[in-house]
C-alpha positions, 0 to 999 in steps of 0.5 A: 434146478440141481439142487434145493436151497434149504433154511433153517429156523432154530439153531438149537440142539436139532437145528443145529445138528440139521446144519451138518446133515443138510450141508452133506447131502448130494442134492441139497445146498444150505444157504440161510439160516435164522435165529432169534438169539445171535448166540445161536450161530456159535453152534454152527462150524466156522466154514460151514457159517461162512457161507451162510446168511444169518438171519434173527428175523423169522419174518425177513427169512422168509422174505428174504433169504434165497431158500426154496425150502425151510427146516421148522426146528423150534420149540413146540408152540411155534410150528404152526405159525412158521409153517404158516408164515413159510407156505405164505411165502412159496416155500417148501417146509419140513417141520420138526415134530410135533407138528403142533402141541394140539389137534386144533392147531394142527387143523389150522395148519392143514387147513393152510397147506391146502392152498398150497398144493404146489408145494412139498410139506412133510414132517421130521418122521425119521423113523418111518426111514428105520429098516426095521419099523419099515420091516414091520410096517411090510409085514402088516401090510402084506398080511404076513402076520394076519389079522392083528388081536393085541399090541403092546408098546413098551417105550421107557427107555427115554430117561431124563435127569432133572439138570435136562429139564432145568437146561431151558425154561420152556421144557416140562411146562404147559407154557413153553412145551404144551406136554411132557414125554408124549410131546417131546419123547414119543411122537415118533413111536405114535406116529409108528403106532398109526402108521403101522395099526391106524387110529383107535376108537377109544383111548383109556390113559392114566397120566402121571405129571412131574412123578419123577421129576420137579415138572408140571407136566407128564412124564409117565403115561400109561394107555388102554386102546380099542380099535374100530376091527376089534384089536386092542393096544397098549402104550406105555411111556416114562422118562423116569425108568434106568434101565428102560425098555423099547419093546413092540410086540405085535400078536396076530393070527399067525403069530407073534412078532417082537421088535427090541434091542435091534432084533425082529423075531417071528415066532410064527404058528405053522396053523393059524391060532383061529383055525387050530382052536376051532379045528385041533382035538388037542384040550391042551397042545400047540400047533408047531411054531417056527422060530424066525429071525426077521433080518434088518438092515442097520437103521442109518446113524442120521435118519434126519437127513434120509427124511430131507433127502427125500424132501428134496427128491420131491421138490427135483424130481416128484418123488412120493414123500415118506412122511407128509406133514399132513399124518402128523395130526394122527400121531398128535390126537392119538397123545392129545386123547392119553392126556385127556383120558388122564386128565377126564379119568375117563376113556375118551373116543376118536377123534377128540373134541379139538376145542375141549381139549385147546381150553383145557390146555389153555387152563393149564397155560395160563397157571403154568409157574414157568409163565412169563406172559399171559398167552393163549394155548393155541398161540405162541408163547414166547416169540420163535425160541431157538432151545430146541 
């Protein structure tokens, strides 16, 4: 094999932006692509469609289409049971995130991919492939800022007007989305949070549903995290704020270290902040602090397709993938406990209780005013939608 067969399922905004990625790679080859909405296919260009099998049967697509390997890019609810119904059929999968609304859900889908161990399974975690979060995440993991004490995460730039939500009736509602800017805006800065510090023991949120918009679910988040080694984190989220913030700032033994607006700076202690306290016979004076600029390469203008590309090493040549689909559960409980926490207005300790927090969601699903049908939390609501 020279190259890998990709599909698409869901050809909505991301789906269709996967089109083009996947048609550029040097080791991949489109071939199918599936829809429930025939419409859909007008998104994609003329002669790219044309060499392509269209499909609106997710069912027939996997059984049918000559792929090796499938793009999951379809709203929310429905990614475990396309994941699923793709493993069952031999095929590689990347599933766009989050890899599922709940915990519980995510357990079942794992639970799955483990009867597969000969096939490559990742998640759409892009921002693991960004130079500087890469940066970061060899910084702490080198021990070149010591030992972590606070984190702080300020992520408001992701500001949504009303006409966004009103463009599908699936979005901001507990039937068609499952969550608001903690499932849709922010698993990729929980999955950077885990990846870079690991999961905390305990999680105090406050949750604000439709603050700033007329939705029912959250669009502002405010969290409190503990940590098992003793750190302490801070998450705060919003779709609501012009203009917004997306500043990290990480404070350790050695220093303290900021990524926002594109920069990474080190203000580094010549003396590490344990030993100078214990040590200096200063009441009020600081060890001398260097002032470093972290140089970064520009992150890539399509880290989705740094993300297949890598998918694709790994089914030709065995390379190790950057994003497993398997951490996407990390990334989703840590949102899962700011919602309970919100909802509860009580800390809430890790790892969460999948099944309390599956009937409470399922409450909210089942009076959603966006409801069509009646469903379960932990089915799919509305078929395989494609408004992704």
């Amino acid at each position: 094999m020279e190259k890998v067969k990709f599909g698409i399922i869901g050809i909505g905004n991301m789906g269709s932006a996967h089109v083009v990625n996947i048609s550029n790679l040097k080791n991949c080859e489109l071939t199918a692509v599936c829809d429930i909405n025939p419409e859909a296919f007008k998104r994609i260009d003329e002669g790219i469609r044309a060499k392509l099998k269209l499909f609106t049967d997710p069912e027939k697509f996997l059984k049918e289409a000559d792929i090796d390997a499938v793009v999951i890019s379809v709203p929310h609810y429905s990614h475990p049971d396309l994941a699923i119904l793709a493993m069952r059929q031999g095929k590689h999968i990347i599933v766009e995130k989050p890899i599922a609304v709940h915990k519980a859900e995510a357990e079942r889908m794992i639970a799955e991919a483990k009867k597969y161990p000969e096939l490559k399974k990742s998640a759409m975690f892009n921002q693991r492939t960004i130079p500087a979060h890469k940066k970061i995440k060899q910084m702490i993991d080198s021990g070149e800022l010591g030992k972590i004490s606070r984190v702080n995460w300020i992520i408001t730039d992701w500001f949504r007007s009303q006409h966004y939500y009103d463009s599908g009736d699936w979005r901001a509602s507990w039937r068609g989305e499952g969550g608001g800017v903690l499932l849709n805006q922010c698993p990729h800065q929980l999955d950077l949070m885990q990846w870079f510090f690991g999961m905390p023991c305990k999680v105090r949120a406050t949750a604000k549903f439709g603050k700033y918009h007329d939705i029912e679910v959250e669009d502002e988040v405010n969290a409190y995290l503990e940590y098992p080694d003793g750190k302490t984190g801070n998450f705060i989220a919003s779709t609501g704020e012009i203009p917004g913030t997306n500043r990290l700032e990480i404070m350790a033994e050695r220093g303290r270290l900021v990524y926002e607006d594109g920069r990474l700076e080190f203000k580094r202690n010549e003396v590490e902040t344990g030993i100078f306290c214990k040590t200096t016979d200063k009441a009020f004076g600081l060890p001398d602090i260097w002032q470093c600029e972290i140089p970064v390469a520009p992150g890539s203008p399509t880290p989705h397709k740094l993300i297949v590309e890598n998918v694709a090493e790994a089914i030709l040549h065995g390379a190790e993938l950057l994003a497993p689909m398997e951490e996407g559960i990390n990334a989703l409980e840590l949102g899962n406990a700011m919602l309970l926490s919100g909802w509860k207005e009580e800390t809430v300790t890790l790892p969460i209780d999948s099944a309390e927090y599956a009937a409470r969601l399922g409450k909210l699903v089942e009076t959603s005013r966006y409801r069509k049908k009646s469903v379960s939390a932990a089915g799919n609501p509305d078929g395989f939608s494609s408004s992704f």
